[in-house]
mmCIF file of the C-alpha atoms, coordinates in Angstrom:
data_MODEL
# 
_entry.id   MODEL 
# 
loop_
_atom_site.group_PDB 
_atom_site.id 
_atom_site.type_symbol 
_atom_site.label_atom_id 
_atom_site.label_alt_id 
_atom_site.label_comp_id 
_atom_site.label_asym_id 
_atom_site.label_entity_id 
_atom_site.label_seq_id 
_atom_site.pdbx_PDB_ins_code 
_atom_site.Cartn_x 
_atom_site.Cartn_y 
_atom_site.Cartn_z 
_atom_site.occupancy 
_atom_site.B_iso_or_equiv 
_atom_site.pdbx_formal_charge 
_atom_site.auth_seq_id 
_atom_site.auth_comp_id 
_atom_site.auth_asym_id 
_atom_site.auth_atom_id 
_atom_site.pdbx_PDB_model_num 
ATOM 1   C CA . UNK A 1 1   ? -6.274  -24.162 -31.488 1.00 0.00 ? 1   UNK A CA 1 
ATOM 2   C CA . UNK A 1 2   ? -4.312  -20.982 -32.440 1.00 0.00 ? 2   UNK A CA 1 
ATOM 3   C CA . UNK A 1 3   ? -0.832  -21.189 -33.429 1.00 0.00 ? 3   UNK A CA 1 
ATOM 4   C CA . UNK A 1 4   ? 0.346   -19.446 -30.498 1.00 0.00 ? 4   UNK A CA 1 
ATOM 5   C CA . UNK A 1 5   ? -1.353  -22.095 -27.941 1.00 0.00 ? 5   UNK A CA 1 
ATOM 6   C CA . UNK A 1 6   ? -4.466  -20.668 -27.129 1.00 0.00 ? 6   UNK A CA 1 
ATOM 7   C CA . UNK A 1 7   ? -7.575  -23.083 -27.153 1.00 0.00 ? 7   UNK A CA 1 
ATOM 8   C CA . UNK A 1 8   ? -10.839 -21.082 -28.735 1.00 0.00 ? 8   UNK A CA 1 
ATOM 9   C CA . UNK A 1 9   ? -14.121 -21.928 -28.218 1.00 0.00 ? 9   UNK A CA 1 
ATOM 10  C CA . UNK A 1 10  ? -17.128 -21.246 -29.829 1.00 0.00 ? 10  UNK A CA 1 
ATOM 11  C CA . UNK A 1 11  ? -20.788 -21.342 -27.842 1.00 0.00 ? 11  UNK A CA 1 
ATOM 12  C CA . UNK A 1 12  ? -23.954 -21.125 -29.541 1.00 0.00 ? 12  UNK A CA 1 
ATOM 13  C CA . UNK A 1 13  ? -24.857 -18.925 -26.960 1.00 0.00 ? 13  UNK A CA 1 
ATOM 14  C CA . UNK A 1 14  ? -23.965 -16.251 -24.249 1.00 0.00 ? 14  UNK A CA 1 
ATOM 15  C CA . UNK A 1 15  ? -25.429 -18.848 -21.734 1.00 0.00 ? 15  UNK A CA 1 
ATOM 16  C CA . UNK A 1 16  ? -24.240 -21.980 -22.701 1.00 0.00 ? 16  UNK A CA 1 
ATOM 17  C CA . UNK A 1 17  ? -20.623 -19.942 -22.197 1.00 0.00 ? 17  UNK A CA 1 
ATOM 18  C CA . UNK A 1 18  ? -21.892 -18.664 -18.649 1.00 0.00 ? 18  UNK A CA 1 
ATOM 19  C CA . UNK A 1 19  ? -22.659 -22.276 -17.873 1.00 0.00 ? 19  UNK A CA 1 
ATOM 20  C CA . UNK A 1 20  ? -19.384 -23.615 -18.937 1.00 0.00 ? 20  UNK A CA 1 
ATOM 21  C CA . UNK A 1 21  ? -17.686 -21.306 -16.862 1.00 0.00 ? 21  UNK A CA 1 
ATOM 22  C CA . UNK A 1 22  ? -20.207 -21.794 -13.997 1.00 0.00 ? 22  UNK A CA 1 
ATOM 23  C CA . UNK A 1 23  ? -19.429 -25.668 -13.672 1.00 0.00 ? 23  UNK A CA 1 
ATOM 24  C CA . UNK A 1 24  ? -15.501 -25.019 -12.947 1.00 0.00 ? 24  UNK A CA 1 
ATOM 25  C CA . UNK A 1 25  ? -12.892 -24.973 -11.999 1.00 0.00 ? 25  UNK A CA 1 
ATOM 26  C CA . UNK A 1 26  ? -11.241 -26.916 -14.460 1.00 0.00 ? 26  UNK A CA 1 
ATOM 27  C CA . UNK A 1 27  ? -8.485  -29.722 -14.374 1.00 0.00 ? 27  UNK A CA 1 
ATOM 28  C CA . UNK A 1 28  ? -6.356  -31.073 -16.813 1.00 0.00 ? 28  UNK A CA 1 
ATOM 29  C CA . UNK A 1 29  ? -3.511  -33.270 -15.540 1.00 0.00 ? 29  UNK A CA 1 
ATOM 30  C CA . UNK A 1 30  ? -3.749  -31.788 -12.430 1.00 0.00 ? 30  UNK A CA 1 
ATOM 31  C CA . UNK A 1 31  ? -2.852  -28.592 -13.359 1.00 0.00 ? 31  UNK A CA 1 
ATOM 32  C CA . UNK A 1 32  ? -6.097  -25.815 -13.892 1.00 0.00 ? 32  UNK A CA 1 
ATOM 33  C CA . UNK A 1 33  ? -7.455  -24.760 -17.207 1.00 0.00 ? 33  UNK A CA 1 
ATOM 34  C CA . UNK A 1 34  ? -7.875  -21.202 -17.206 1.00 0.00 ? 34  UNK A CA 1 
ATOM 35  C CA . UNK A 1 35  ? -11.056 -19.958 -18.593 1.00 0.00 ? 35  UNK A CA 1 
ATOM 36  C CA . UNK A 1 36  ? -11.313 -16.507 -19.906 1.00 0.00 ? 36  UNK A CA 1 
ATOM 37  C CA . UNK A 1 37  ? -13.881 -14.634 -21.634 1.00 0.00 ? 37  UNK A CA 1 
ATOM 38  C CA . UNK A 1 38  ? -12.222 -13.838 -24.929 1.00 0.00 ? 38  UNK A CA 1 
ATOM 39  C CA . UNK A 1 39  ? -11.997 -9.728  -25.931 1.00 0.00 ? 39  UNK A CA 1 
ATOM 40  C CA . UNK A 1 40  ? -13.083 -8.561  -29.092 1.00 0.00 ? 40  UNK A CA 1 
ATOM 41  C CA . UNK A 1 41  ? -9.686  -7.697  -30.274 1.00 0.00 ? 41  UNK A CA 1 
ATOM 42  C CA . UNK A 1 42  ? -7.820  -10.274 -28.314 1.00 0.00 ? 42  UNK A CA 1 
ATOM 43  C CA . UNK A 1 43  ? -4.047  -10.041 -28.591 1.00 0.00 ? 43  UNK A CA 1 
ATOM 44  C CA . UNK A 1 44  ? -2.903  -13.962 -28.849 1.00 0.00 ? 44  UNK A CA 1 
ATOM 45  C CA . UNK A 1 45  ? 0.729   -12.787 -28.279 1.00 0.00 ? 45  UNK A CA 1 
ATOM 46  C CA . UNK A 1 46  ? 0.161   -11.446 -25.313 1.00 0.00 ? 46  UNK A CA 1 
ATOM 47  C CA . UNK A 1 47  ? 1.696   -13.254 -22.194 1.00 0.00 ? 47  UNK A CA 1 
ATOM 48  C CA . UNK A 1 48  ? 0.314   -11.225 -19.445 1.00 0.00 ? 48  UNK A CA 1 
ATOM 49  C CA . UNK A 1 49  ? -1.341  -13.525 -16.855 1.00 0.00 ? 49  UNK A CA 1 
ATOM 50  C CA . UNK A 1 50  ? -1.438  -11.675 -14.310 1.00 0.00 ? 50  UNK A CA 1 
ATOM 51  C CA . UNK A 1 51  ? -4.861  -11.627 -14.404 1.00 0.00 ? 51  UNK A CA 1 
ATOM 52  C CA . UNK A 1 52  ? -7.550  -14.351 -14.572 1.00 0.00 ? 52  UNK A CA 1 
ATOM 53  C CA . UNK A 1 53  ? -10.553 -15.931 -13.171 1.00 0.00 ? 53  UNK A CA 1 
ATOM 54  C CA . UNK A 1 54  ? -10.996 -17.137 -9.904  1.00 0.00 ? 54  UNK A CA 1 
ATOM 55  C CA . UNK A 1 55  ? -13.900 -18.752 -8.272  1.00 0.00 ? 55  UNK A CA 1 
ATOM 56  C CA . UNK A 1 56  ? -14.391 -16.449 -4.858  1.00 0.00 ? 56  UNK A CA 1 
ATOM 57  C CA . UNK A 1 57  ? -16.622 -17.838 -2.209  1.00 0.00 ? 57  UNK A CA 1 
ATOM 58  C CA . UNK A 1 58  ? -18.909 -15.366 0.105   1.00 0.00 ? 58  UNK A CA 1 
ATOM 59  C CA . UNK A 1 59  ? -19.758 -17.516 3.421   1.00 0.00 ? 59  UNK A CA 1 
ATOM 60  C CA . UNK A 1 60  ? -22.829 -17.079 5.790   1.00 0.00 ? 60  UNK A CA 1 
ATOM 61  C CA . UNK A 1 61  ? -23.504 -13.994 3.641   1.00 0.00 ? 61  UNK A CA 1 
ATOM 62  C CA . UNK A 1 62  ? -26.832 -11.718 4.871   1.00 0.00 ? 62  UNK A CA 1 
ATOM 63  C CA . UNK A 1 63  ? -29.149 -12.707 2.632   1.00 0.00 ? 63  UNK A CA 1 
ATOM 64  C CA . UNK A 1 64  ? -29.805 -9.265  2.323   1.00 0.00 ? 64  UNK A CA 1 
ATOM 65  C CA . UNK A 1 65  ? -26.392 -9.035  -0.066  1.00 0.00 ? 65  UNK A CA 1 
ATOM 66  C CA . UNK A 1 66  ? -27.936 -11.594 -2.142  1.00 0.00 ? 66  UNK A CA 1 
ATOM 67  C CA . UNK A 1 67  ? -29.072 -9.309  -4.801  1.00 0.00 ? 67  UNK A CA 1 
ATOM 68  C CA . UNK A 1 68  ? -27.264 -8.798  -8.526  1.00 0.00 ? 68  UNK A CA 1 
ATOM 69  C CA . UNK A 1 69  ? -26.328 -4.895  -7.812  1.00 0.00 ? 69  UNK A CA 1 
ATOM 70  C CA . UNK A 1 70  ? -24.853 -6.033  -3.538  1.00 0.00 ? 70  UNK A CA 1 
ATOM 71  C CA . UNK A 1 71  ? -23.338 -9.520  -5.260  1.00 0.00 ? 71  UNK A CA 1 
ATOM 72  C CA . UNK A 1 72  ? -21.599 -7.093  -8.052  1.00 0.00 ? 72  UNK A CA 1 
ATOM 73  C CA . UNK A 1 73  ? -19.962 -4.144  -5.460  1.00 0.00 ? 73  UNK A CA 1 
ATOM 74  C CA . UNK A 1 74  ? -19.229 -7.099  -3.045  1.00 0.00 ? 74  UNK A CA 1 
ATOM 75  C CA . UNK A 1 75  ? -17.102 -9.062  -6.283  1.00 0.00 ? 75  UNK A CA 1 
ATOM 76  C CA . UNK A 1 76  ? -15.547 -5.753  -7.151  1.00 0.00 ? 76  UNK A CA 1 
ATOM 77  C CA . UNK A 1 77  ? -14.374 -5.468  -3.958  1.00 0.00 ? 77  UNK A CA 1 
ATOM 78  C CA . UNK A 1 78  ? -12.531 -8.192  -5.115  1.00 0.00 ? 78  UNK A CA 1 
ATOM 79  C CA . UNK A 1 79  ? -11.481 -7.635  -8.884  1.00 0.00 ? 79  UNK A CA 1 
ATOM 80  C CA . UNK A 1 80  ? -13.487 -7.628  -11.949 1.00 0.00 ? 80  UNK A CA 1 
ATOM 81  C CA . UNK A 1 81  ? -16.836 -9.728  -11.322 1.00 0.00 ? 81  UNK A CA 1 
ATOM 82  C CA . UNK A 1 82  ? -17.712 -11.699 -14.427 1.00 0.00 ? 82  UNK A CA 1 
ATOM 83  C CA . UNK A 1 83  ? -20.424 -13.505 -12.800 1.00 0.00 ? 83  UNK A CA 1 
ATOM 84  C CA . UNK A 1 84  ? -22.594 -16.082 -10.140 1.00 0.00 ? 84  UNK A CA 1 
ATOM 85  C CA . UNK A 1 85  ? -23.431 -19.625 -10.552 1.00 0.00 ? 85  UNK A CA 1 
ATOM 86  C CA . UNK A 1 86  ? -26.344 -20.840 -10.868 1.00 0.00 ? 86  UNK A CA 1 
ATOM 87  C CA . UNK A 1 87  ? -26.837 -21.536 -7.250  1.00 0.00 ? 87  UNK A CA 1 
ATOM 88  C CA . UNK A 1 88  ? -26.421 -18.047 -5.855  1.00 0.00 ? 88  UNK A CA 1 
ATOM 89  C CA . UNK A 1 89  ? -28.581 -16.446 -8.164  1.00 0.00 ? 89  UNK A CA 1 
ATOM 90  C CA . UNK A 1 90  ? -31.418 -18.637 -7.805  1.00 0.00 ? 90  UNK A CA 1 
ATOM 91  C CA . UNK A 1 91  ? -30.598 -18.699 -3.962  1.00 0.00 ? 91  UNK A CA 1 
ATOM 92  C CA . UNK A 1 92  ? -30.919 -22.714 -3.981  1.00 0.00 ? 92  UNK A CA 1 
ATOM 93  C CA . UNK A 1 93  ? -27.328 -22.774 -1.682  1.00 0.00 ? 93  UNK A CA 1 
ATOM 94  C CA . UNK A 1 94  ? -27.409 -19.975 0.776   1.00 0.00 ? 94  UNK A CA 1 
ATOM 95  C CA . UNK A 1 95  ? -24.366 -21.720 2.944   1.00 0.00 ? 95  UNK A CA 1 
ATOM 96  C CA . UNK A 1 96  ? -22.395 -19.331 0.457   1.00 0.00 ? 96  UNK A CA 1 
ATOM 97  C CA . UNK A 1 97  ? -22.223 -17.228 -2.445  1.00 0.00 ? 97  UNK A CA 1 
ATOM 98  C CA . UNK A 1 98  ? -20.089 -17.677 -5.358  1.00 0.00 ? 98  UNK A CA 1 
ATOM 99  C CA . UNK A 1 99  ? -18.871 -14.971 -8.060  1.00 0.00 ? 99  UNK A CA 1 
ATOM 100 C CA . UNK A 1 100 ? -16.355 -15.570 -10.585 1.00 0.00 ? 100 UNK A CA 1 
ATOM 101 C CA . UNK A 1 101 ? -14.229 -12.527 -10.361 1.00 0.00 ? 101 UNK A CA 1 
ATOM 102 C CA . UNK A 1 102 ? -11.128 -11.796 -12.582 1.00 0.00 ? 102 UNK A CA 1 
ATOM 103 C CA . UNK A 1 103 ? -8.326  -10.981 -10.042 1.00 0.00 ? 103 UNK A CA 1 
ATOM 104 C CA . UNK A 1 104 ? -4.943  -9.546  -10.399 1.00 0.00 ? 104 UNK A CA 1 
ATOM 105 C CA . UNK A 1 105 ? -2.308  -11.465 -8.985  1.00 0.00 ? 105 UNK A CA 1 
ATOM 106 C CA . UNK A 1 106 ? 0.110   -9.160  -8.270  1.00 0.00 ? 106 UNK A CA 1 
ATOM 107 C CA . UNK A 1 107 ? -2.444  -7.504  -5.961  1.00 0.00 ? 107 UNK A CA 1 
ATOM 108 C CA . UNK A 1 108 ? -2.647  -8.867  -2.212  1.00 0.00 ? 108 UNK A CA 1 
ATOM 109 C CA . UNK A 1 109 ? -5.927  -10.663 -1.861  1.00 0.00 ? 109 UNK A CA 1 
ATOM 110 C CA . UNK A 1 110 ? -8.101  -9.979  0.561   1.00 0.00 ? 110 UNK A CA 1 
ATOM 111 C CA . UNK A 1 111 ? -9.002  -12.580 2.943   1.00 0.00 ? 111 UNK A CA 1 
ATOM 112 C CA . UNK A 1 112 ? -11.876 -10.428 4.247   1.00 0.00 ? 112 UNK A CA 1 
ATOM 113 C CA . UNK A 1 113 ? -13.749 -7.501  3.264   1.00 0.00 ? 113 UNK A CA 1 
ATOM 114 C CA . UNK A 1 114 ? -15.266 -4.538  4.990   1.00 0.00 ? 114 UNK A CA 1 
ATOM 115 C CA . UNK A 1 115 ? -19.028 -3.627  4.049   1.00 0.00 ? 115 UNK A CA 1 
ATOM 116 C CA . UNK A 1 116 ? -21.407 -1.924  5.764   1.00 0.00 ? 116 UNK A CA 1 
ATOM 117 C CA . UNK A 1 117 ? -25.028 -3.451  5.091   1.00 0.00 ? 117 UNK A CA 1 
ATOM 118 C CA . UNK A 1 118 ? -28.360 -1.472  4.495   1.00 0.00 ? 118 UNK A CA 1 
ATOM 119 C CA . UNK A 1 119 ? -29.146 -1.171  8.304   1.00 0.00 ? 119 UNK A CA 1 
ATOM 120 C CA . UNK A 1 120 ? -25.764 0.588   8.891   1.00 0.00 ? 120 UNK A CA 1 
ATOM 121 C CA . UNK A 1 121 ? -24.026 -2.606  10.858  1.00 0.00 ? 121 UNK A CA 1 
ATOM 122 C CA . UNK A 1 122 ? -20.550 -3.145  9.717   1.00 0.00 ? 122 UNK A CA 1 
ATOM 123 C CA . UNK A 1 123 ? -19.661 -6.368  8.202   1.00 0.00 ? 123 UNK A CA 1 
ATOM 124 C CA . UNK A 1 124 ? -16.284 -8.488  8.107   1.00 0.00 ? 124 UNK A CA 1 
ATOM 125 C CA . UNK A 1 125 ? -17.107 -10.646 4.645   1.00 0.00 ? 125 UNK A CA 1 
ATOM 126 C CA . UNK A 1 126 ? -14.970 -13.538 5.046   1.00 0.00 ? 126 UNK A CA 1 
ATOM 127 C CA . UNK A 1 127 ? -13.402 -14.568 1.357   1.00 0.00 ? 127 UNK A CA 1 
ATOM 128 C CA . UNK A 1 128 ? -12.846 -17.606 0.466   1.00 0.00 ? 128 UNK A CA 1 
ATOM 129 C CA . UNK A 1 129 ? -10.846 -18.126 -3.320  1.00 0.00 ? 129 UNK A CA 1 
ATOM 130 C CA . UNK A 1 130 ? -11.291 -21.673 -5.243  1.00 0.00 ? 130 UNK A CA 1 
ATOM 131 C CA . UNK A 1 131 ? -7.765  -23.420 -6.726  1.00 0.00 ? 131 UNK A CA 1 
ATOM 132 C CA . UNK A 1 132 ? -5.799  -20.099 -7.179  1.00 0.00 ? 132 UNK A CA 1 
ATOM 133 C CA . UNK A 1 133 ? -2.685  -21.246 -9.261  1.00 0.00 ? 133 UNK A CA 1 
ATOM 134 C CA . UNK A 1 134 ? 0.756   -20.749 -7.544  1.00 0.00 ? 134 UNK A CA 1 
ATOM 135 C CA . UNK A 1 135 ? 2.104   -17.862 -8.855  1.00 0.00 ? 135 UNK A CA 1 
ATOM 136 C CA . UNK A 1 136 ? 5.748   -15.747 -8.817  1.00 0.00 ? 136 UNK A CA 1 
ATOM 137 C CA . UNK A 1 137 ? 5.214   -12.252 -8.795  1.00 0.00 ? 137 UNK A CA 1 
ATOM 138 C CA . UNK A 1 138 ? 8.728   -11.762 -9.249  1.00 0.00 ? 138 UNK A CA 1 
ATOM 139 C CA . UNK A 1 139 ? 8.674   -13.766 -12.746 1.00 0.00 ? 139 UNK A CA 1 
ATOM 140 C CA . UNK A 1 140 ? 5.388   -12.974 -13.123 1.00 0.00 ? 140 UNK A CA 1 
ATOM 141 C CA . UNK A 1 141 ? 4.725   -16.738 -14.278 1.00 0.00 ? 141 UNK A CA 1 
ATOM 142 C CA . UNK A 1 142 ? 2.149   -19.243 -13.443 1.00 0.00 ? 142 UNK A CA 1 
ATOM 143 C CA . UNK A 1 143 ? 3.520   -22.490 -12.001 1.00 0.00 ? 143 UNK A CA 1 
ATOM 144 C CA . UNK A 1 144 ? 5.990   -21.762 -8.623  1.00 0.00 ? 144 UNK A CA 1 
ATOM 145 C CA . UNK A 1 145 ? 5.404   -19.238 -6.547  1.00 0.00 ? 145 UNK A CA 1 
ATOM 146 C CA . UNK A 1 146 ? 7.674   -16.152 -5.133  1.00 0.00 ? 146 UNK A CA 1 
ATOM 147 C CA . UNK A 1 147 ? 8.813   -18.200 -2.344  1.00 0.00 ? 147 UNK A CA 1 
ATOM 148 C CA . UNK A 1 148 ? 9.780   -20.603 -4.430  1.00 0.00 ? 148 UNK A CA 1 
ATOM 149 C CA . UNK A 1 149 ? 11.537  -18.449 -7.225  1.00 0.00 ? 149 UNK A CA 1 
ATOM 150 C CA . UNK A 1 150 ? 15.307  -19.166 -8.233  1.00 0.00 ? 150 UNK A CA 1 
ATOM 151 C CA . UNK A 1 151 ? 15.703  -15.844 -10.162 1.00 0.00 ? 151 UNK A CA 1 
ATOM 152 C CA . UNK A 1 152 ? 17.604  -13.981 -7.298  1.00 0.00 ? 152 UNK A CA 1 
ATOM 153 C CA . UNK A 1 153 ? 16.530  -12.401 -4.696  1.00 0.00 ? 153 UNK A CA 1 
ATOM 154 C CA . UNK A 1 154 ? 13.075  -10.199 -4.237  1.00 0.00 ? 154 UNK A CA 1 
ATOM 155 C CA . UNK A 1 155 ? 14.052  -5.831  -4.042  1.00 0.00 ? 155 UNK A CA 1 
ATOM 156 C CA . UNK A 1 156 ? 13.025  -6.038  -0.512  1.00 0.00 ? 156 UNK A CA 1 
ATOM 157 C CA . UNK A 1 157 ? 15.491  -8.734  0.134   1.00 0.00 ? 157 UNK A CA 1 
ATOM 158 C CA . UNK A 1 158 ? 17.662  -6.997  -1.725  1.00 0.00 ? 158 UNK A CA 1 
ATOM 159 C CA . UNK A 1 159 ? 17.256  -3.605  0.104   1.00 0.00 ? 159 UNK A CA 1 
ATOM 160 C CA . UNK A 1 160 ? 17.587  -5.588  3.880   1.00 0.00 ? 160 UNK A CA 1 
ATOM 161 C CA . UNK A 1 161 ? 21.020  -7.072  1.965   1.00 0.00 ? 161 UNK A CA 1 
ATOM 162 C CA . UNK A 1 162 ? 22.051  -3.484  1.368   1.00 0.00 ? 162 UNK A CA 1 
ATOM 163 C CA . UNK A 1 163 ? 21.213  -2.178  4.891   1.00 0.00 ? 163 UNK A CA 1 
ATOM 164 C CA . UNK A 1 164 ? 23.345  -4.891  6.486   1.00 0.00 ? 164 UNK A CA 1 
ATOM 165 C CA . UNK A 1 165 ? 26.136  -3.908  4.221   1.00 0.00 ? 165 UNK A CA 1 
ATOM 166 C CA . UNK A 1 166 ? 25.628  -0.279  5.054   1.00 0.00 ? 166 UNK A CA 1 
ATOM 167 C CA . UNK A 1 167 ? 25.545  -1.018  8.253   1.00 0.00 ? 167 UNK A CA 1 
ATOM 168 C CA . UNK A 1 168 ? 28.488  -3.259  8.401   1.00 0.00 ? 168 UNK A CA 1 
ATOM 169 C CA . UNK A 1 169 ? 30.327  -0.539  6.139   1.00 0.00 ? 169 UNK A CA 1 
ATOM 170 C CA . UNK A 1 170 ? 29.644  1.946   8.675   1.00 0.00 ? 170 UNK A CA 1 
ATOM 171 C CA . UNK A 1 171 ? 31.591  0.021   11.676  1.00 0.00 ? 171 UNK A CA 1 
ATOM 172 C CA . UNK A 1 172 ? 34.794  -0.609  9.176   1.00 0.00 ? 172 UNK A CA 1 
ATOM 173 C CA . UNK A 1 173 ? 35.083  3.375   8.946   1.00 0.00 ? 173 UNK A CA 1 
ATOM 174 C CA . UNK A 1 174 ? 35.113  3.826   12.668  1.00 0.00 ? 174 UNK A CA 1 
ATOM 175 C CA . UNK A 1 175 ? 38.063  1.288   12.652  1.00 0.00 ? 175 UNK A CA 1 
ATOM 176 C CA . UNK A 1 176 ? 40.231  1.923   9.521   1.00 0.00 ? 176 UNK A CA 1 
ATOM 177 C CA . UNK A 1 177 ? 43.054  4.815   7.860   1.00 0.00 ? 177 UNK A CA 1 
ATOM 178 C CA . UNK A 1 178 ? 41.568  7.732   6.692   1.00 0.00 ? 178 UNK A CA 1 
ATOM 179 C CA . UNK A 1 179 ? 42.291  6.389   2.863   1.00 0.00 ? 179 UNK A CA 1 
ATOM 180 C CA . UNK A 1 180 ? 40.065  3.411   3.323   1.00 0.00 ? 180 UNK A CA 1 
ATOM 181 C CA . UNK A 1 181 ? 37.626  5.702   5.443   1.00 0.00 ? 181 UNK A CA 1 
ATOM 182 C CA . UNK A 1 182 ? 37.308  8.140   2.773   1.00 0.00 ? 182 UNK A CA 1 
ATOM 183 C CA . UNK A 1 183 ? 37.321  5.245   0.138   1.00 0.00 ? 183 UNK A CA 1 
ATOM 184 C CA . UNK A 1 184 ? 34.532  3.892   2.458   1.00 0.00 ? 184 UNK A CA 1 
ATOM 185 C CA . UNK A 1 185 ? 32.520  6.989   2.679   1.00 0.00 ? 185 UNK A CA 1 
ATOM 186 C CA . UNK A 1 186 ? 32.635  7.080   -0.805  1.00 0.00 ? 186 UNK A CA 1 
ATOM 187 C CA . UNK A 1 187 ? 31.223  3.859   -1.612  1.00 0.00 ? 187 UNK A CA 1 
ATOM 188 C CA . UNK A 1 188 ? 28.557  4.624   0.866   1.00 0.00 ? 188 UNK A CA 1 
ATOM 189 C CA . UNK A 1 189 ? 27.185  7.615   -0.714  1.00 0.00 ? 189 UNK A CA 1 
ATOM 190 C CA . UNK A 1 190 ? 26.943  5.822   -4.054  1.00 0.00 ? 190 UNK A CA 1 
ATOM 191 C CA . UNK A 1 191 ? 25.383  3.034   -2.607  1.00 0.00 ? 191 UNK A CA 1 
ATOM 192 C CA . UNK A 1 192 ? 23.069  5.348   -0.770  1.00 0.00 ? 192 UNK A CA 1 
ATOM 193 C CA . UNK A 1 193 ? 22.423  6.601   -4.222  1.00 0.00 ? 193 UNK A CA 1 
ATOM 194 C CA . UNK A 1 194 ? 21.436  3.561   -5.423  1.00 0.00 ? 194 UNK A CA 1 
ATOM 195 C CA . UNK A 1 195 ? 18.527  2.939   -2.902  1.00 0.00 ? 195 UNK A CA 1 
# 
């Protein structure tokens, strides 16, 4: 275990690691142990987790798209395909195909995807994602998610707040002196400034 929390493990080989990663998702405590493929130069400081592996599901996929190059363009449709289990690339489940791809979680994900297959007949993919952590992208935090954020409100919130003040601004200057109008007016332009 580093100093900075990070749990580091060694494989014997490239496999065993694709196997380990295969056989998840991961629980400890009921909470998910995130599995990432470690970068040469990885920085242990860095907090950014925006970004990790996900199990994505691929159901009542063409068996057609079952091949390493389609399964690859189809995950990075997604995010950053690491790889299949074991069952989709021998083809011993074809209910579904599964790729571990890295995904961003500040990016919508898609609950579908567009493709057209080999024959020219467009395809709706469903996609289907396996124990996705709750996540805030306002806090950018794993653990609660935006919803469920107490840090104040989210800048679209904020900028339907504004509006209704603008627009509740605007009916005080039709009824008011000219002082407070102009005092009014003035606010208005610097809030309109501030948008």
């Amino acid at each position: 275990m580093h100093d900075s929390g990070w749990l580091i493990f060694a494989f014997h080989s490239e496999l065993e690691m694709l196997e380990t990663l295969s056989v998840g998702p991961y629980f400890v405590f009921g909470r998910p142990l995130i599995l990432k493929i470690m970068l040469e130069f990885f920085d242990f400081q860095a907090n950014d987790m925006t970004k990790l592996p996900t199990w994505v599901k691929l159901p009542n996929l063409p068996l057609r798209c079952w091949t390493p190059l389609c399964l690859l363009k189809l995950g990075s449709m997604i995010g950053k395909p690491i790889h299949c289990d074991i069952p989709t690339t021998t083809m011993s489940r074809l209910s579904y195909a599964r790729i571990l791809v890295e995904v961003d979680l500040l990016q919508e994900l898609p609950n579908a995807i567009q493709v057209v297959l080999p024959n020219g007949t467009p395809l709706s993919q469903q996609v289907t994602y396996e124990s996705l952590p709750r996540f805030c992208k306002r806090c950018r935090v794993i653990g609660h998610s935006t919803n469920a954020c107490n840090r104040g409100p989210s800048p679209m919130q904020k900028k339907v707040l504004i509006q209704l003040l603008l627009l509740r601004m605007l009916m005080l200057l039709e009824n008011n002196s000219l002082i407070v109008q102009t005092l009014l007016h003035r606010l208005l332009l610097l809030m309109l400034l501030i948008l």
